[in-house]
C-alpha positions as CSV (number, residue, x, y, z in Angstrom):
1,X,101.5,108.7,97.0
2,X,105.1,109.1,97.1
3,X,106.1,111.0,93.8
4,X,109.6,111.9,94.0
5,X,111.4,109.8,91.3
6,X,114.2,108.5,93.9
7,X,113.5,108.0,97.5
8,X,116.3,109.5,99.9
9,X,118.3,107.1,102.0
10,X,117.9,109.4,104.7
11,X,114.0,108.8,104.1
12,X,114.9,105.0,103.7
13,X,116.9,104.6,107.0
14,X,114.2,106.7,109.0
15,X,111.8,103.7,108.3
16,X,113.8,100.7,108.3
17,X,116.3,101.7,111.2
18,X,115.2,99.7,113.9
19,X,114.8,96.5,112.1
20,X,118.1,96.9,110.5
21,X,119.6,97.5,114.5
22,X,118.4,94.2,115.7
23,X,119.9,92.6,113.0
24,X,123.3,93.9,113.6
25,X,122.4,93.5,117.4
26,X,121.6,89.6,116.7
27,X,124.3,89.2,114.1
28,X,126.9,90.5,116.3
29,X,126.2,88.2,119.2
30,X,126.5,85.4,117.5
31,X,130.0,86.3,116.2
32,X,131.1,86.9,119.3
33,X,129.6,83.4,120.4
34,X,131.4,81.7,117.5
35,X,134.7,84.1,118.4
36,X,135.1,82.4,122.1
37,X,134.1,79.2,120.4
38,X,130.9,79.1,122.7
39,X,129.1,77.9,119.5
40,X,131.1,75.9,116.8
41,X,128.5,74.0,114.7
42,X,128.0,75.3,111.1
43,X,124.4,75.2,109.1
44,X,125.3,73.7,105.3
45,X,124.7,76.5,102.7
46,X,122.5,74.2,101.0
47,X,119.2,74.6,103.5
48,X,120.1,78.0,104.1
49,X,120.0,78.9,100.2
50,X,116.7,76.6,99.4
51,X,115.1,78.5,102.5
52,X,116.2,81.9,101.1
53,X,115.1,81.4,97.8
54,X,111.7,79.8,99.1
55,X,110.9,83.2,100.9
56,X,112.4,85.4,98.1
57,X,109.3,83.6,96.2
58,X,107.2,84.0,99.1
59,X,107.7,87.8,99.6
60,X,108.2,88.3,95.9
61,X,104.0,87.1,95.7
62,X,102.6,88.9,98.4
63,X,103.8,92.3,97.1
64,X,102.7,90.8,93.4
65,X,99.1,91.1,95.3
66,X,99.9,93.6,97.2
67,X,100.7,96.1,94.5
68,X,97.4,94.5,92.4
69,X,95.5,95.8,95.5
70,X,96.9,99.4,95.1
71,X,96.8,99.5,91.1
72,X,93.0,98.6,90.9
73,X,92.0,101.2,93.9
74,X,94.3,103.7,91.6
75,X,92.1,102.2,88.6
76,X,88.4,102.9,90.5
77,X,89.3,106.4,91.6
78,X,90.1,107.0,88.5
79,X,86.6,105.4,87.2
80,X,85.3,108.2,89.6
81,X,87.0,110.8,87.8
82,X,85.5,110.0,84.5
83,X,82.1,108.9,86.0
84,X,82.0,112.5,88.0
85,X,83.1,114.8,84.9
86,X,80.6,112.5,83.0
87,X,77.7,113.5,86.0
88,X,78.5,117.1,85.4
89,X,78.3,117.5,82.0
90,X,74.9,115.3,82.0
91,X,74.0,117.8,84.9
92,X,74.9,120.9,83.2
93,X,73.4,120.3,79.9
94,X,70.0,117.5,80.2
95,X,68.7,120.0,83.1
96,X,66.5,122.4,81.3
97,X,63.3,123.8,80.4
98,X,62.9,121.7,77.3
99,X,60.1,119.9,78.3
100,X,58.5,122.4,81.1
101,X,55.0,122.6,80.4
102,X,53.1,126.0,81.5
103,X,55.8,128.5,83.5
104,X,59.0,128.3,82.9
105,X,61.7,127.8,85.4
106,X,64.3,131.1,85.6
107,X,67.9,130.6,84.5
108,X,68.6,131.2,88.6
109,X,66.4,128.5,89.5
110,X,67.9,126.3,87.3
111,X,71.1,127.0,88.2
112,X,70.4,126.5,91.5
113,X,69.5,123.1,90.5
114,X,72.8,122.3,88.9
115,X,74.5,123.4,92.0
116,X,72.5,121.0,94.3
117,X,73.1,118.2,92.2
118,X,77.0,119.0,92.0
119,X,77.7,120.2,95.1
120,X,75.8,116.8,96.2
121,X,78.2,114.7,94.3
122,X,81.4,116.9,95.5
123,X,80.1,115.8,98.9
124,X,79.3,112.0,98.3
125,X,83.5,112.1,96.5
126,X,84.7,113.7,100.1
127,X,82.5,111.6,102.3
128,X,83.7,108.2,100.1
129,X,87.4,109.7,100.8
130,X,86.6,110.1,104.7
131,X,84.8,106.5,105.3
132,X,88.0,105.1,103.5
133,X,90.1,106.8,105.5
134,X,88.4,105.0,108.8
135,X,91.0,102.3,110.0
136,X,90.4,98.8,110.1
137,X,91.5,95.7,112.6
138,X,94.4,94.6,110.4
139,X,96.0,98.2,109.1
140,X,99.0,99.3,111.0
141,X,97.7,102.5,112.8
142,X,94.9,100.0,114.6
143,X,97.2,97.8,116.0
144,X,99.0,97.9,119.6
145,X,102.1,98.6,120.4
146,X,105.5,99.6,118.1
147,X,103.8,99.1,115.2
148,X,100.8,101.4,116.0
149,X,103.0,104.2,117.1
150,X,104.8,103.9,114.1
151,X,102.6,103.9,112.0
152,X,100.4,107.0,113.8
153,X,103.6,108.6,113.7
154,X,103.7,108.5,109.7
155,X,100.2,109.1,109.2
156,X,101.3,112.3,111.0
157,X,104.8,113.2,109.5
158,X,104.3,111.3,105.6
159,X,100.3,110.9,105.6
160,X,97.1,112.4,106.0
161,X,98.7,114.9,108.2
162,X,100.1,116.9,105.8
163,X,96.8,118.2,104.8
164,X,95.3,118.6,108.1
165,X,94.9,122.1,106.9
166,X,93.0,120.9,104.0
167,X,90.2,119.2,106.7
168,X,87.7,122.6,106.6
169,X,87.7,122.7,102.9
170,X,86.1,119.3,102.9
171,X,83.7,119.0,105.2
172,X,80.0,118.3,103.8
173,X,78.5,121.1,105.5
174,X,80.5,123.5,102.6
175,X,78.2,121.3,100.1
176,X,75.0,120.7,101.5
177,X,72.1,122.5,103.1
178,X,71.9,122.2,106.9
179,X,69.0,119.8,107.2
180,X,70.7,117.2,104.6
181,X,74.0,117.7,106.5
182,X,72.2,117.4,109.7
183,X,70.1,114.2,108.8
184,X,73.3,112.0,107.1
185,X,74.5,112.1,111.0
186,X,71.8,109.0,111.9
187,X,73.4,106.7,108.9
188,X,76.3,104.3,109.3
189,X,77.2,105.0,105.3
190,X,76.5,108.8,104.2
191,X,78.0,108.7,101.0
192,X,75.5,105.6,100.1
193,X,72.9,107.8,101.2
194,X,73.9,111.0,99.6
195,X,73.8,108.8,96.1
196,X,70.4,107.8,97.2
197,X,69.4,111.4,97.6
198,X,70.7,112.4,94.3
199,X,68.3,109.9,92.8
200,X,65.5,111.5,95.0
201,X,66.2,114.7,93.7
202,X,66.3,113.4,90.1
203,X,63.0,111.3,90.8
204,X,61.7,115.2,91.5
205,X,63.2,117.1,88.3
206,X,61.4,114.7,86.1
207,X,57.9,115.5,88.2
208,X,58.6,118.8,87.3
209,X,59.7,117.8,83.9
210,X,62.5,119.7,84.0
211,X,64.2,116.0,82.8
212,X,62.5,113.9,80.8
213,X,62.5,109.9,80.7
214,X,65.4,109.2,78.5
215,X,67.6,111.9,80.3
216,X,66.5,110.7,83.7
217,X,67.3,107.4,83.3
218,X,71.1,108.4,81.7
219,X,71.6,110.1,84.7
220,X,70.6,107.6,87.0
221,X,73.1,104.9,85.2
222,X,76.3,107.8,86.4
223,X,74.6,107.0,89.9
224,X,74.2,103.5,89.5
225,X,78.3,103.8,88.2
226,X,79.2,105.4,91.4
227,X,77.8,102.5,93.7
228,X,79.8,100.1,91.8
229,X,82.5,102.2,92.0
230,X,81.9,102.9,95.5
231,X,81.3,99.0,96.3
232,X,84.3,98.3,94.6
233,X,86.6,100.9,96.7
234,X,84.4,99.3,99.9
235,X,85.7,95.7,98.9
236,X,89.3,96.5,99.0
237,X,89.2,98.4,102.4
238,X,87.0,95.8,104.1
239,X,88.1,92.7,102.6
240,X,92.3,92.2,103.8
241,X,95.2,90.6,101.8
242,X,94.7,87.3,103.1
243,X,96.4,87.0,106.6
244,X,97.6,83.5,106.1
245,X,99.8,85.2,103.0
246,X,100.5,88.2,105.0
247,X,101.7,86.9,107.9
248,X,103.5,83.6,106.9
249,X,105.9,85.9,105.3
250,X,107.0,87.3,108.1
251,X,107.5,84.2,109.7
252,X,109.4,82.6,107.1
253,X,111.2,85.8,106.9
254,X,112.5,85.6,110.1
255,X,113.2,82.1,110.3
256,X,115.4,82.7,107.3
257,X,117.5,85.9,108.9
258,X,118.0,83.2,112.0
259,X,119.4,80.9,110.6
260,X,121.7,83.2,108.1
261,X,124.5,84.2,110.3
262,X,125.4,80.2,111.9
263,X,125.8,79.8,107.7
264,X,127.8,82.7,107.1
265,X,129.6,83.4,109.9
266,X,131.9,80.5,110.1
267,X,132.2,80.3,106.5
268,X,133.8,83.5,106.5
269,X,135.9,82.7,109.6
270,X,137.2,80.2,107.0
271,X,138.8,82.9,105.0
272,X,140.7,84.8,107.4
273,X,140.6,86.5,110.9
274,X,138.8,89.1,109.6
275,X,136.1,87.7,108.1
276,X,134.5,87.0,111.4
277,X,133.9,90.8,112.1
278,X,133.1,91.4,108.2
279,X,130.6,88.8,108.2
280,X,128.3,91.1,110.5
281,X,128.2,93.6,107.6
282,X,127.4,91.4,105.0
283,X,124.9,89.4,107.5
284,X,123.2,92.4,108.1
285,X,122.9,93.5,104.5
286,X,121.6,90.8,103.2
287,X,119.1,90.5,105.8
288,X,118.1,94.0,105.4
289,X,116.9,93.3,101.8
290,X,114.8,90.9,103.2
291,X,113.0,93.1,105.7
292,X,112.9,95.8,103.5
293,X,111.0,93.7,100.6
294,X,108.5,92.1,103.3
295,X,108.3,96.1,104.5
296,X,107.3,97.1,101.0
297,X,104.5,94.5,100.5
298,X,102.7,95.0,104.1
299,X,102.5,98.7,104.1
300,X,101.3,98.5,100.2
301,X,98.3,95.8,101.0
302,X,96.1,99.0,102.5
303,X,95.7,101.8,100.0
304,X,93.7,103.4,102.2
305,X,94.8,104.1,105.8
306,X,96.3,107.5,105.1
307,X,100.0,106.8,105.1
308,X,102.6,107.7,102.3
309,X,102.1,105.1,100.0
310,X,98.2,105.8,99.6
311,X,95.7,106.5,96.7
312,X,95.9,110.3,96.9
313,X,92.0,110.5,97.3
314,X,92.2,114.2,98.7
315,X,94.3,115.1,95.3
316,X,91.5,113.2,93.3
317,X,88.3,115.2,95.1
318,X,89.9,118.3,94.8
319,X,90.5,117.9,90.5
320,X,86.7,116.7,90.8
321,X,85.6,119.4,92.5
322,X,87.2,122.3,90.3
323,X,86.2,120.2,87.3
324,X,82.5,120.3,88.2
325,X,82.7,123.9,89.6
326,X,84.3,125.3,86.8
327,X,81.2,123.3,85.0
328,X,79.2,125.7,86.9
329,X,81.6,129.2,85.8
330,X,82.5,129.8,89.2
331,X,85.8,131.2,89.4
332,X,86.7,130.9,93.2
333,X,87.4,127.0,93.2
334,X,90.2,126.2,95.4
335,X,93.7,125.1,94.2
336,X,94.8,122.0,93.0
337,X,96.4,119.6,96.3
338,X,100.2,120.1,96.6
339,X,102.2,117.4,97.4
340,X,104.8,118.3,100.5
341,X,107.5,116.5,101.5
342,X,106.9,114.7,98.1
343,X,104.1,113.2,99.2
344,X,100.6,113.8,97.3
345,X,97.6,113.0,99.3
């Protein structure tokens, strides 16, 4: 998540460079066509401006969705938020020796309890994050070619590696005992079966009574919560902005940018000698805003492929986990996620 108020145009160039230099490139060889009168025909203003504002319409929808796709993954992670601190507090004060027949259970053994069950969910929020983070067949970092390398290359410079560092600190072996850890590795989904082993272990405290029936079932609702909102997360990363939308934009996009310069060119040349060689400029700008808006909306469809303008999931985990740690009065909980290069992850 980008959080600087203004983005750089140093930061802007970096990622629009290339497309902006085959504009110029294409721009500039057809002035110099229409310069030695190689070409001479003129396109009417009149298709060129229906097509413009056709894809202007076009673009200006996709990026409607695909910023609804990035505001409700924002809205479910922060469902978890709530849904974790809620799990905690149900945690920390419905397990208990209330309704313990015979022995009791010592405060350490109870307490051990409560650390079970929270390191358990800390787990489940990190292995959610990390199954996210998997790539699919349509995000950019999965595809051949330029655009792969590109986009590897920001996942690298403006993405998920920025916190490479942050990797050790979140693997589920810091949170759960060796066998669980070990036995998660023969499942395609761990955090749906880390959820399912919470509701084992709750199945267990209320053997033991140390829940009882009404408590027990609260609990397992904030479970139930977490596979919606878990499902929910799932349906965004596996189910794609439509391809027919995502991709016909680009197509009418460039249709539009090549047609542009046999309209503005010689309209220019109309005006004076020099409006042959300043038509390139303009050309160029006004094709650039039409890359850059078709940019904005394809690298905004995937929330979660690890690049800049992610869901910081990592930020997210970490606020969980020193919210449910601090639930358990530990005082060495890690600090907060910093954003770098003002980028929070």
């Amino acid at each position: 998540m980008i959080i600087r108020k203004n983005i750089s145009f140093a930061r802007i160039f970096k990622w629009s460079w290339h497309h902006l230099t085959w504009i110029i490139l294409g721009t500039t060889i057809i002035a110099i066509l229409y310069k030695y009168k190689i070409i001479t025909f003129q396109i009417p203003w009149l298709p060129i401006s229906i097509i413009g504002t056709a894809v202007a319409f076009y673009v200006g929808f996709k990026n409607n969705s695909a910023y609804s796709r990035m505001w409700e993954a924002r809205k479910i992670w922060g469902a978890i938020i709530n849904s974790s601190r809620a799990w905690g507090m149900s945690v920390d004060s419905f397990v208990s020796n209330l309704f313990v027949k015979g022995d009791e259970y010592s405060a350490q053994e109870i307490h051990e309890v409560k650390k079970q069950l929270i390191y358990r969910h800390i787990a489940w929020t990190y292995a959610l994050r990390c199954q996210l983070l998997v790539p699919t067949p349509w995000e950019h970092s999965a595809q051949n070619g330029m655009v792969g390398r590109t986009a590897k290359h920001y996942q690298k410079r403006y993405g998920i590696g920025l916190v490479a560092d942050e990797v050790t600190k979140t693997e589920l072996k810091n949170f759960l005992s060796y066998e669980e850890n070990e036995n998660l590795s023969k499942y395609a989904n761990s955090a749906t079966q880390i959820l399912n082993q919470q509701a084992r272990q709750l199945a267990k405290l209320r053997e033991s009574n140390l829940i009882e029936d009404f408590r027990h079932m609260e609990m397992q609702k904030i479970l139930q919560d977490f596979y919606v909102h878990q499902g929910k997360c799932e349906r965004i990363k596996k189910f794609p902005l439509p391809r027919q939308y995502a991709n016909m934009s680009r197509v009418f996009t460039i249709i539009f940018l090549s047609l542009l310069p046999f309209a503005m060119i010689p309209e220019l040349m109309k005006v004076s000698e020099l409006g042959l060689w300043f038509a390139i400029p303009l050309t160029a700008v006004i094709g650039w805003v039409y890359v850059m808006m078709e940019l904005i909306g394809d690298y905004s469809e995937n929330p979660f492929q690890g690049m800049a303008n992610d869901i910081p999931m990592l930020s997210l985990c970490r606020t969980i986990e020193i919210d449910l740690r601090e639930m358990l009065d530990e005082t060495n909980v890690p600090d907060p996620i910093q954003p770098k290069k003002g980028i929070l992850m």
